[in-house]
C-alpha positions as CSV (number, residue, x, y, z in Angstrom):
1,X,28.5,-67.7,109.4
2,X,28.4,-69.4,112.7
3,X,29.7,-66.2,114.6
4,X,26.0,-64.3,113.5
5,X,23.8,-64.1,116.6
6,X,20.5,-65.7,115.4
7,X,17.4,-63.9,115.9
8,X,15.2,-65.2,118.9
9,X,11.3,-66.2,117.5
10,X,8.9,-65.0,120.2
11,X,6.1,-66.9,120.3
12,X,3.3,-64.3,121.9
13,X,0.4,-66.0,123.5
14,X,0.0,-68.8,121.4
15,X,-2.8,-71.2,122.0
16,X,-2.5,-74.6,120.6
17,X,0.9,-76.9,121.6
18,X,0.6,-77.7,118.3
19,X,1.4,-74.7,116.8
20,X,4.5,-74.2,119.2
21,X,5.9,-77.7,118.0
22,X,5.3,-76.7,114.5
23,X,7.2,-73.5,114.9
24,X,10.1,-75.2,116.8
25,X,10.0,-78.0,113.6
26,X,10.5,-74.9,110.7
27,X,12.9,-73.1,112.7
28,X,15.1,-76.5,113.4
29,X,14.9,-76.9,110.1
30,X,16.8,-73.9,108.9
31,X,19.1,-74.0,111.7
32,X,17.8,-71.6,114.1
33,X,17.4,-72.5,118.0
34,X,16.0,-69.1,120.0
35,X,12.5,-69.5,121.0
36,X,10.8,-67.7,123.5
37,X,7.1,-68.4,124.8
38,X,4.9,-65.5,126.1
39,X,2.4,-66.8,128.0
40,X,0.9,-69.7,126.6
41,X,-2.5,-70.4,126.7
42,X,-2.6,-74.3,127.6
43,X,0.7,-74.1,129.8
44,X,4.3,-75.1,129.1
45,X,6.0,-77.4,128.5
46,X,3.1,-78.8,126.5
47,X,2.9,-82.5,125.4
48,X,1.2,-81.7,121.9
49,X,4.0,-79.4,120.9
50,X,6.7,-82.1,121.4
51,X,4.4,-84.5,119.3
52,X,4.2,-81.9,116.6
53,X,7.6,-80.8,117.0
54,X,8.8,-84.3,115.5
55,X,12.5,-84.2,116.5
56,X,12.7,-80.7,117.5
57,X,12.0,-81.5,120.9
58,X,15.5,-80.3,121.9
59,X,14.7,-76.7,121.1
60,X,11.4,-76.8,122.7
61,X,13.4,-77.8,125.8
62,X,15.6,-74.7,125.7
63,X,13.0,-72.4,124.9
64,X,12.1,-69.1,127.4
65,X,9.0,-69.1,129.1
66,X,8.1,-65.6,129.7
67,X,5.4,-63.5,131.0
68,X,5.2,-60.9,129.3
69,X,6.2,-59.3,125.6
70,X,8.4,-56.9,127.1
71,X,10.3,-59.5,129.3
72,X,10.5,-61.5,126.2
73,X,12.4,-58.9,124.2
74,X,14.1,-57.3,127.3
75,X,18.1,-58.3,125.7
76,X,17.2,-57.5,122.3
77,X,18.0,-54.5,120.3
78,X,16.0,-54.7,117.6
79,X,12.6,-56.2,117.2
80,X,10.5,-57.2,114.4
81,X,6.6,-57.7,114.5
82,X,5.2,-60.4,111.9
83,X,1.3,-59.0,110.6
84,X,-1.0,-59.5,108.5
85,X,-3.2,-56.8,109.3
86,X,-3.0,-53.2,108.5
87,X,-2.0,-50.9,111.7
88,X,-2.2,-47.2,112.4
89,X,1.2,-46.9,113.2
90,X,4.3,-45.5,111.5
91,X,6.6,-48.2,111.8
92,X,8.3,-49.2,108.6
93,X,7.1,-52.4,106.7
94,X,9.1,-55.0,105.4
95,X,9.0,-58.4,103.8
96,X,10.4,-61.2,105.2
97,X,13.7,-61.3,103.2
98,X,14.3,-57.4,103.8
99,X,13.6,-58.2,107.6
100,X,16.1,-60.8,107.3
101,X,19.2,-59.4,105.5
102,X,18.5,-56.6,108.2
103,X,18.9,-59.0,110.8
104,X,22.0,-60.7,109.4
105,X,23.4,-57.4,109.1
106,X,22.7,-56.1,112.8
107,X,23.7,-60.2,113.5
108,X,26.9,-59.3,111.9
109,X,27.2,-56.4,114.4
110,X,26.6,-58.1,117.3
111,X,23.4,-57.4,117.8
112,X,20.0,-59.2,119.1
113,X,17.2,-59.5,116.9
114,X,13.5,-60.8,118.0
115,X,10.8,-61.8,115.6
116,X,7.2,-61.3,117.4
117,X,4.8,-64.0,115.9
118,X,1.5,-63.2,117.0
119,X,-1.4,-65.8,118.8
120,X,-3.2,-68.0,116.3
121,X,-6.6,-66.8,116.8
122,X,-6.0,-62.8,115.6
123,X,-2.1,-61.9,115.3
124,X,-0.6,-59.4,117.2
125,X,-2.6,-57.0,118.9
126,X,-1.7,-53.2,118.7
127,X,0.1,-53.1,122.3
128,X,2.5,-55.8,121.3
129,X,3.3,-54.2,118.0
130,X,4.3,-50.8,119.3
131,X,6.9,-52.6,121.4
132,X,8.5,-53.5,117.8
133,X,10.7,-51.0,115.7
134,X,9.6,-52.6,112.4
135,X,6.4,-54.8,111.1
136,X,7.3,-58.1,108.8
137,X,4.3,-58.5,106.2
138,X,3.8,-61.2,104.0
139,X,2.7,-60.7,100.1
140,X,-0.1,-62.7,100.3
141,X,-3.8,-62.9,98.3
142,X,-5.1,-59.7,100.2
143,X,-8.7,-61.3,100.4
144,X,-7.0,-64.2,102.3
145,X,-4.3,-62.9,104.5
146,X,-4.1,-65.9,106.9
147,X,-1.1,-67.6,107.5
148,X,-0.6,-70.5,111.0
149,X,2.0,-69.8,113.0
150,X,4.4,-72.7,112.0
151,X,3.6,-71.2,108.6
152,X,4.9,-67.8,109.0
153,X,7.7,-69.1,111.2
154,X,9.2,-71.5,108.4
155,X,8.7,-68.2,105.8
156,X,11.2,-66.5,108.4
157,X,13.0,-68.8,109.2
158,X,14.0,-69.9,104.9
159,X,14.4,-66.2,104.8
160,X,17.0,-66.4,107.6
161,X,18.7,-69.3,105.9
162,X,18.9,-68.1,102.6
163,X,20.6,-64.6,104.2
164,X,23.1,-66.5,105.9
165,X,24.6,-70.0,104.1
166,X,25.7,-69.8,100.9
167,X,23.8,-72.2,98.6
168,X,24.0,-72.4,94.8
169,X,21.5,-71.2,92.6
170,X,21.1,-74.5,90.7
171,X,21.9,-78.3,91.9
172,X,22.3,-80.8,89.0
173,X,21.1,-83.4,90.9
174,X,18.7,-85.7,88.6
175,X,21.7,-85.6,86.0
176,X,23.8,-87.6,89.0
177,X,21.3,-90.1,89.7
178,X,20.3,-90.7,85.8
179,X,23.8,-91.6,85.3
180,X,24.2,-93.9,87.9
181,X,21.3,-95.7,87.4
């Protein structure tokens, strides 16, 4: 499915390089390569975020560096806003595979897809997520609904993965190594 459009992973505000090497290491690992950077807190490019980024350091070097959320998702035509929290505002909610066999299908169109992912300290705040046309909520343990941002950016980015390249359901692969052994 190499003719899809990936969906660009914007990065809003986020505070610790870190955290941006992290993300850039999850998404690399499922194949994806669009990040965009809003404003981050300890500048860019950011030593700690290569560190973290362990051999993602390429994507980190082609990511956007952009002012502002709505500069960020200026070319896209459909835009997702990852939460935890519960908002007053009638947006649809979806989980992160729904979110992504929406993308692949609007990908499959031809269209551009962001992913907000909020700032580590609180998420998203409510002027950011009215920019989105959907919100992306995790099932987790509703008395601990905390997730890091390299966290929720490998959740998407499996989810994007798993959408997109066809993988068996099953892998006999201790049988193979038992035998030649």
């Amino acid at each position: 499915m190499a003719d899809l459009i990936e969906p660009a992973f914007i990065l809003v505000r986020p505070q610790m390089g870190e955290n941006i090497g992290a993300a850039a290491r999850a998404m690399l690992n499922f194949g994806l390569t669009r990040m965009r950077i809003v404003d981050p807190r300890d500048g860019w490019p950011n030593p700690r975020a290569v560190a973290m980024a362990s051999g993602a350091g390429r994507l980190l070097d082609n990511a956007g560096l952009f002012p502002t959320v709505q500069a960020a998702i200026g070319d896209c035509d459909f835009v997702f806003a990852t939460t935890a929290r519960p908002r007053e505002l009638v947006k649809p909610v979806v989980t992160p595979e729904r979110a992504m066999q929406m993308t692949r299908a609007m990908a499959a169109e031809g269209k551009k897809v962001g992913i907000l992912f909020g700032p580590e300290r609180a998420g998203l705040e409510n002027d950011d997520v009215v920019l989105a046309n959907a919100i992306v909520t995790v099932p987790v343990n509703p008395d601990f609904p905390s997730l890091n941002l390299g966290q929720c950016a490998l959740l998407m980015s499996y989810e994007w993965q798993r959408q997109t390249v066809e993988s068996p359901p099953e892998v006999s692969v201790w049988a193979t190594t038992l035998n030649s052994a």
